[in-house]
Backbone as CSV, one residue per row, in Angstrom:
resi,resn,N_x,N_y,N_z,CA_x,CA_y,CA_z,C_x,C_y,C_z
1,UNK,104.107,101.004,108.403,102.820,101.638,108.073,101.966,101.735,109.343
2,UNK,101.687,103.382,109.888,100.862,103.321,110.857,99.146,103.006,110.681
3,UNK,98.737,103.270,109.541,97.654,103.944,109.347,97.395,102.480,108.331
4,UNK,97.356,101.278,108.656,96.928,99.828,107.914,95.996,99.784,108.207
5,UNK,95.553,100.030,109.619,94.903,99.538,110.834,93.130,100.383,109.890
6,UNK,93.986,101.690,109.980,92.813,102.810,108.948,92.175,102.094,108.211
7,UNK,93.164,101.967,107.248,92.819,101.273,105.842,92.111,100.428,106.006
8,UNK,92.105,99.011,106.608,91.624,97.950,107.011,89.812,98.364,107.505
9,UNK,89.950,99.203,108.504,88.307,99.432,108.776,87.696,100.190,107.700
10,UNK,88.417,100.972,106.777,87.648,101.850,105.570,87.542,100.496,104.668
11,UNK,87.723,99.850,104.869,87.520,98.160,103.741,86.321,97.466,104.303
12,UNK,86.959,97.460,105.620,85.264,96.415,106.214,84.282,96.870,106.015
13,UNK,84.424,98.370,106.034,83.119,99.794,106.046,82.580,99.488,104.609
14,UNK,83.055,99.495,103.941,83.212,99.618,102.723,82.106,98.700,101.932
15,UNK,83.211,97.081,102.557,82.143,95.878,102.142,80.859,95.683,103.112
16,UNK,80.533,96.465,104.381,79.305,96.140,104.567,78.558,97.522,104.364
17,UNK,78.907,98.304,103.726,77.800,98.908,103.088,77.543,98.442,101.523
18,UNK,78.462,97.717,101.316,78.001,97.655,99.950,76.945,95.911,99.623
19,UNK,77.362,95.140,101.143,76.404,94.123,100.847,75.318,94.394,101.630
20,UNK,75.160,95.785,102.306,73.779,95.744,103.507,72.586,95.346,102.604
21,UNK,72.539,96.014,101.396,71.167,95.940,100.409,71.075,94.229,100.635
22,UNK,71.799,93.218,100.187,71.050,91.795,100.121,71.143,91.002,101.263
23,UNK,71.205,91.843,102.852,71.217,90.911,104.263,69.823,91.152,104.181
């Protein structure tokens, strides 16, 4: 799998937009 690496930052992206509201 080339494209984990992708996946992996569309996840981090992912979870810090979805906890920015309670930092």
């Amino acid at each position: 799998m080339e494209n984990y690496k992708e996946l992996l930052e569309r996840a981090f992206k992912a979870m810090e937009n979805a906890y920015a509201p309670y930092s």
